[in-house]
C-alpha positions in Angstrom: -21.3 -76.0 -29.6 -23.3 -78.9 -30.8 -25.0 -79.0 -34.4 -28.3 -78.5 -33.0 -27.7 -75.5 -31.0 -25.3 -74.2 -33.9 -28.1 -74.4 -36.5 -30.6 -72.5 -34.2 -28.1 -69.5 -33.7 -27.8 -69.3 -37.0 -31.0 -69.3 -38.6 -32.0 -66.7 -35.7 -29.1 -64.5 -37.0 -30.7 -64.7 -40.5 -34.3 -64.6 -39.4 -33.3 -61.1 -38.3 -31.7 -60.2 -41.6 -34.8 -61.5 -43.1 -37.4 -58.9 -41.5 -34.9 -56.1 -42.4 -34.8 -57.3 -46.0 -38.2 -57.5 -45.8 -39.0 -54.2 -44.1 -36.2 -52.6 -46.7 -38.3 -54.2 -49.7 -41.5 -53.1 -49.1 -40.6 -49.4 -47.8 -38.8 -48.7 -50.8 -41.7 -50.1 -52.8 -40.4 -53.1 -53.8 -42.3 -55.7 -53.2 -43.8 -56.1 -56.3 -40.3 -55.5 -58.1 -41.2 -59.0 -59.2 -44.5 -60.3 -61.0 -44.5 -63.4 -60.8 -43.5 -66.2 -58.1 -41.1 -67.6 -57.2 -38.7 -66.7 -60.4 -38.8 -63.2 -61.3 -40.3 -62.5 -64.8 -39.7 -66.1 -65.4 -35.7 -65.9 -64.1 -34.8 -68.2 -60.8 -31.9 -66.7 -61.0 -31.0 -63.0 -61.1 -33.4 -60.6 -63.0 -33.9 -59.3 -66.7 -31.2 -57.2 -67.2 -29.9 -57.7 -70.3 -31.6 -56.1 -74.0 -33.8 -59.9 -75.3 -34.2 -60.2 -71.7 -36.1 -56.9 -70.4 -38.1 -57.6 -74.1 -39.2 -60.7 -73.1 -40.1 -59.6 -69.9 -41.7 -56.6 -71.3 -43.9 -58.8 -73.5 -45.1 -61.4 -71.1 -46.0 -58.9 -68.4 -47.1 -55.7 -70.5 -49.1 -54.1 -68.0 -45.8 -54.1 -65.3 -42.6 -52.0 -66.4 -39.5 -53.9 -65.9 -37.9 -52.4 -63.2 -34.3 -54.1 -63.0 -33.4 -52.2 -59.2 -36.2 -53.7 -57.4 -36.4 -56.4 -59.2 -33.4 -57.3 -57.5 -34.3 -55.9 -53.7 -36.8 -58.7 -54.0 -34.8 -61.4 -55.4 -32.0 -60.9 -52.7 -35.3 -61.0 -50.4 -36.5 -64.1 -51.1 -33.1 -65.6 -51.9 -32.1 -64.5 -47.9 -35.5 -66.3 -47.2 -35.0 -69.2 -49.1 -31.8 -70.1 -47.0 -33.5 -69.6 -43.6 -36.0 -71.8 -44.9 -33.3 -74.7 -45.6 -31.8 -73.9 -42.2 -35.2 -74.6 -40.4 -35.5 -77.8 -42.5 -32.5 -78.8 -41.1 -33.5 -78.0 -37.5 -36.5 -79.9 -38.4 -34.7 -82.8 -39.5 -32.3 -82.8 -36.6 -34.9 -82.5 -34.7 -36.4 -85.3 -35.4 -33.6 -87.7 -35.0 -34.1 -90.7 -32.1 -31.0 -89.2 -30.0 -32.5 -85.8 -30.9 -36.4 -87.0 -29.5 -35.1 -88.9 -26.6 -33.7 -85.1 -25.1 -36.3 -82.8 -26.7 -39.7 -82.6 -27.9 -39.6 -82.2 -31.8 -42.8 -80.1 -31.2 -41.9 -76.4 -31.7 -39.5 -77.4 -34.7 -41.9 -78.8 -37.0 -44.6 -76.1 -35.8 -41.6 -74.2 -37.3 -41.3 -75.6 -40.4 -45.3 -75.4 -40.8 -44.9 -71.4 -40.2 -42.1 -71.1 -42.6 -44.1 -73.2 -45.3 -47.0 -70.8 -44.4 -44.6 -67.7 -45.4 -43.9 -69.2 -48.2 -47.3 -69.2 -49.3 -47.7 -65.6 -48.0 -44.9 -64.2 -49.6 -46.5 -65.6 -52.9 -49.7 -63.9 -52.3 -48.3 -60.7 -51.5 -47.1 -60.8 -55.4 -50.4 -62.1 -56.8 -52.5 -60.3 -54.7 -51.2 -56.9 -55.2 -50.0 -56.1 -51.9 -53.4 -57.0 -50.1 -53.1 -55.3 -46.7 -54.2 -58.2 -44.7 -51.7 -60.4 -46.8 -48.8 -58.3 -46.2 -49.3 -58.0 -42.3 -49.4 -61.1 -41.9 -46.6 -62.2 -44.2 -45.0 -59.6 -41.4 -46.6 -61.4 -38.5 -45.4 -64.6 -39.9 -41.9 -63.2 -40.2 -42.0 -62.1 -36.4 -43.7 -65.3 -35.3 -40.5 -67.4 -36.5 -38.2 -65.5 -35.3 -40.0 -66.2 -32.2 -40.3 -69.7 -32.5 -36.2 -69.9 -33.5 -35.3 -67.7 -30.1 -37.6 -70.1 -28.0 -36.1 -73.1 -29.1 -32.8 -71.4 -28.7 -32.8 -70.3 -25.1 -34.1 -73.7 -24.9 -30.9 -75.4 -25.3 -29.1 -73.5 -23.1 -30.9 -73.9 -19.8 -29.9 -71.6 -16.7 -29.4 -72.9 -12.9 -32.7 -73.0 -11.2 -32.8 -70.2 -8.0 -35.2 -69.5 -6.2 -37.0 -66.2 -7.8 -39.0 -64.0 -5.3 -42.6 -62.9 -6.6 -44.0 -64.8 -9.0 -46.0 -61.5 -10.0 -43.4 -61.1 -12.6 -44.4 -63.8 -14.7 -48.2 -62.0 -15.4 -46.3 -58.9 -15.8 -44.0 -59.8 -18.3 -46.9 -62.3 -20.0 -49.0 -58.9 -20.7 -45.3 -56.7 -22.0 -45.3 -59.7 -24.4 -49.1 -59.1 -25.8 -48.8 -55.7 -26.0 -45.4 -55.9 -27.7 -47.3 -58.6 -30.3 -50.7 -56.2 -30.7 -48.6 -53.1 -31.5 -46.2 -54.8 -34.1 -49.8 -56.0 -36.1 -50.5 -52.6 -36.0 -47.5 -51.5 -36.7 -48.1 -54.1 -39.6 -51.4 -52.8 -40.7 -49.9 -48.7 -40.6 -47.4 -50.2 -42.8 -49.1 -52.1 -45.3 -51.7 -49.4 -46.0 -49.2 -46.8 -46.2 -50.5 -44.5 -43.2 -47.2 -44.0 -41.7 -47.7 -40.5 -42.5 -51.3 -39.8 -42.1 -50.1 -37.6 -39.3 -47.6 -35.8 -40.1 -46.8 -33.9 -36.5 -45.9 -35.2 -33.0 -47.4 -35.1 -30.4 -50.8 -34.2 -32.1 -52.2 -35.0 -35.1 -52.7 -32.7 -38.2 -52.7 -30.2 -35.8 -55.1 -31.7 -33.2 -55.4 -34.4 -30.3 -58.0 -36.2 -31.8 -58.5 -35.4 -35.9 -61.5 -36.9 -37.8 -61.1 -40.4 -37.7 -62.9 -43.7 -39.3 -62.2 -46.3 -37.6 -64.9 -48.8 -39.5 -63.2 -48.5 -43.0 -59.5 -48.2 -41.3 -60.1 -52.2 -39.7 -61.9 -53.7 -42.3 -59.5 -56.5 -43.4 -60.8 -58.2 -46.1 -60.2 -55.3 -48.9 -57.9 -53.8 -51.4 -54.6 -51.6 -51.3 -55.9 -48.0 -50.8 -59.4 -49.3 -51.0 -62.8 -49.7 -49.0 -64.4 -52.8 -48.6 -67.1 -52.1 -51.1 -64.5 -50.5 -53.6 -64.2 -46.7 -52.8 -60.9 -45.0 -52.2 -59.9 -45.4 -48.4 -60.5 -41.8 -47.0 -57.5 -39.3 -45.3 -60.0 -40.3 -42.2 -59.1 -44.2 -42.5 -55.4 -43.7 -42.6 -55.4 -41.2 -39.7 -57.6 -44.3 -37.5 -54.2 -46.1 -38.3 -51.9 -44.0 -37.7 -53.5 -42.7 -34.6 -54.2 -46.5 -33.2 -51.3 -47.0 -33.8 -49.7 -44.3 -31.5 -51.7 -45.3 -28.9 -50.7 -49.0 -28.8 -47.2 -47.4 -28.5 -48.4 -45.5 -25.1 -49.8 -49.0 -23.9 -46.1 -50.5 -25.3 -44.4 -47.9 -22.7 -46.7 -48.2 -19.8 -46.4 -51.7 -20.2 -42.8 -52.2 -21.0 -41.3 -49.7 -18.4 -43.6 -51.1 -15.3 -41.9 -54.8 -16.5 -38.2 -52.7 -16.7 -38.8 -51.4 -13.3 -40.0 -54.4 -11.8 -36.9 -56.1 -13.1 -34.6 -53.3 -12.1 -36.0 -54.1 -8.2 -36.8 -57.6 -8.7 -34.1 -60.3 -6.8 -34.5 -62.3 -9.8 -30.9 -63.5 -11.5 -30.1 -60.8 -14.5 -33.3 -58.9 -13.9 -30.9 -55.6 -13.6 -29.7 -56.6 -16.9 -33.1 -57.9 -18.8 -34.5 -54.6 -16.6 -31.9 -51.6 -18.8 -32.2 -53.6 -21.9 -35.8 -53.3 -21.8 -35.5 -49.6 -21.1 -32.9 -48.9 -23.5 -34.8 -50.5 -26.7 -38.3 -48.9 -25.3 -36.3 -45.3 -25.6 -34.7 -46.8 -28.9 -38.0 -47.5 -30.5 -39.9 -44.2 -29.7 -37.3 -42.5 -30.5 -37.1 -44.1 -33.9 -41.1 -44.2 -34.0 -41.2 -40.0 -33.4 -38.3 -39.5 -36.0 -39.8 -41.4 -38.3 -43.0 -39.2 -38.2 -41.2 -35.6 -38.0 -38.5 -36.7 -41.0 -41.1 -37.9 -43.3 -40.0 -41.7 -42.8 -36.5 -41.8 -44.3 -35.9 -45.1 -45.7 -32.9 -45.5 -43.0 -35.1 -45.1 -39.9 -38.2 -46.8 -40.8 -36.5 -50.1 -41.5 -34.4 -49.4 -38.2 -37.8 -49.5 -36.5 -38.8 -52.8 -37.7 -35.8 -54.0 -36.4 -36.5 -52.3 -32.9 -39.9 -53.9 -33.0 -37.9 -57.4 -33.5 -35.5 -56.7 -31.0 -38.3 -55.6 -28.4 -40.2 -58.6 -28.9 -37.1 -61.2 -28.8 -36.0 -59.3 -25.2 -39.5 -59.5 -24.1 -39.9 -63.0 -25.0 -36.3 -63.8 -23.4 -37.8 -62.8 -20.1 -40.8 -64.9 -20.4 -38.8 -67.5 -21.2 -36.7 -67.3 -18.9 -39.2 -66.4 -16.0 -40.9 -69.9 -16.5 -37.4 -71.7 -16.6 -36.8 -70.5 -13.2 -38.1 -72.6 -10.7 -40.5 -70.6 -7.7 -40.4 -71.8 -4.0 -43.3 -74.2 -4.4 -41.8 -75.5 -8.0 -38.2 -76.0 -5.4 -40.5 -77.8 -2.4 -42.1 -80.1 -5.2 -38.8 -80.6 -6.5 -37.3 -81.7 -3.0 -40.4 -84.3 -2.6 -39.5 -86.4 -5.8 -35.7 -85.8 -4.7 -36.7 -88.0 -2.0 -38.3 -90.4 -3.5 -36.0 -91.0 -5.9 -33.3 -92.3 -3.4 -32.2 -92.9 0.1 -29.5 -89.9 -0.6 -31.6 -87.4 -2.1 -29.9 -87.6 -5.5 -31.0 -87.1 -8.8 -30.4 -89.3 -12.1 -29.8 -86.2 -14.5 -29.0 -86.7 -18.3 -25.9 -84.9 -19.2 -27.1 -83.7 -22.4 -29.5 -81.2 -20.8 -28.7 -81.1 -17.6 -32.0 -81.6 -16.1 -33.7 -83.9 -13.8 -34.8 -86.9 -15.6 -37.8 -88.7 -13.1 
């Protein structure tokens, strides 16, 4: 497996590891274990722990008990981070190579590193802002988004045959699974960051009803504080039920959506669509049923950080299929395809680069 390819795999292996990390900090109220940025009460390595230390510490930051424990949830956090941040340098470096430009567009690699630099940022404000909602979801959107950028370049490199696929209305179909996937993980974002997860606390209805009192003005205003209006008041039981129950009905749009793309797959001709089609199912019944438990249990630490993993794994399987989709090549792609074929020789044959396998014209 060459470098390239190696250092993708890799860092899309940690990216994952990353948003559970992150997912474990902040649901066991962690995230601001740490003060300060990017050292922890002035330590870049490890935490206060010992007696002149946790004095120090104690001093400097008088209004923030020294908590050693999640002190060091975050530090392993950002340390996890910090390494997947070298890794994507690296990809960005590699990427940017003449051998490496002359087979690939260094594009999507330094958009890359420009997300990760952009997390880096966000993870900092998350600190100094006091877990801002709007700062926190999208530190989470920014994790999601390179994970997404990592798996894109990925499949990238390893570029299928090119069959024929019949109906092309797949390609809208799985384009809208992949919004709604994106919309309900924000929202699953917002829920999360203004601590709503249990605004309702039974399933199917809500606090007893199908539609509770709900305000949906003070629940989506962004620019605001932790637990607070945007004019300073506290953030009503009414706000956090909006989130909550938004949130459930993104999840409804998320099945709809997701099973009519599995069942197209599942009767689709398309290479692997059986495959693509129960994997799709599977992680759909996976993630409700984490999503339900998660409500009726009183959101264990276990499941709700299983859930953010579901929502990463549903959104790398639905972006695998888009990605695949527009690597396979429909009958008028095949047609145009044959045209240059002949007019690239008397025979019909095609120059191809070894390296990626692909028609070079």
């Amino acid at each position: 497996m060459p470098l390239y390819r190696r250092l993708l795999l890799a860092a899309t292996v940690l990216a994952f590891g990353v948003i559970s990390l992150g997912a474990y900090v902040r649901l066991s109220d962690a995230g601001l274990g740490c003060p300060d940025w990017p050292g922890c009460y002035g330590h870049w390595l490890g935490v206060p722990d010992q007696a002149h230390e946790l004095s120090a510490a104690s001093q400097a930051y008088p209004e923030r008990p020294v908590e050693t424990a999640k002190a060091w949830k975050e530090m392993v956090h950002r340390y996890f981070a910090g390494t997947l941040g070298l890794l994507i340098l690296g990809i960005f470096l590699y990427a940017w190579r003449a051998e490496s430009r002359s087979a690939r567009s260094p594009t999507l690699a330094t958009l890359l590193l420009g997300i990760v630099a952009l997390q880096a940022a966000l993870g900092m404000w998350t600190v100094t802002l006091l877990l801002k909602p709007l700062i926190v979801t999208l530190h989470l959107l920014g994790g999601m988004t390179t994970l997404a950028l990592l798996l894109t370049l990925l499949l990238s490199e390893a570029r299928p045959a090119f069959p024929q696929v019949s109906g092309e209305w797949l390609r809208p179909l799985a384009a809208l699974a992949l919004l709604l996937v994106i919309c309900q993980i924000a929202l699953g974002g917002w829920v999360s960051s203004n601590y709503a997860a249990l605004a309702c606390p039974d399933f199917p209805l809500c606090q007893g009803q199908w539609r509770p009192s709900m305000d949906f003005a003070q629940a989506f205003t962004l620019h605001r504080e932790l637990g607070q209006t945007g004019d300073g008041r506290l953030l009503s039981t009414e706000a956090l039920t909006a989130i909550h129950w938004s949130h459930r009905l993104g999840a409804l749009a998320v099945l709809v959506g997701i099973g009519a793309l599995a069942l197209a797959l599942l009767r689709s001709t398309w290479p692997g669509g059986h495959f693509w089609g129960w994997t799709l199912l599977g992680l759909l019944a996976l993630q409700l049923g984490l999503g339900i438990a998660n409500v009726l249990f009183a959101l264990p630490l276990a499941l709700a950080v299983a859930h953010n993993l579901g929502a990463a794994a549903l959104l790398s399987a639905t972006l695998a299929i888009n990605i695949r989709l527009h690597q396979t090549k429909s009958p008028w792609q095949n047609k145009l395809q044959g045209l240059f074929d002949v007019a690239g020789g008397v025979d019909g044959t095609r120059t191809r680069d070894p390296r990626r396998d692909r028609p070079v014209f």
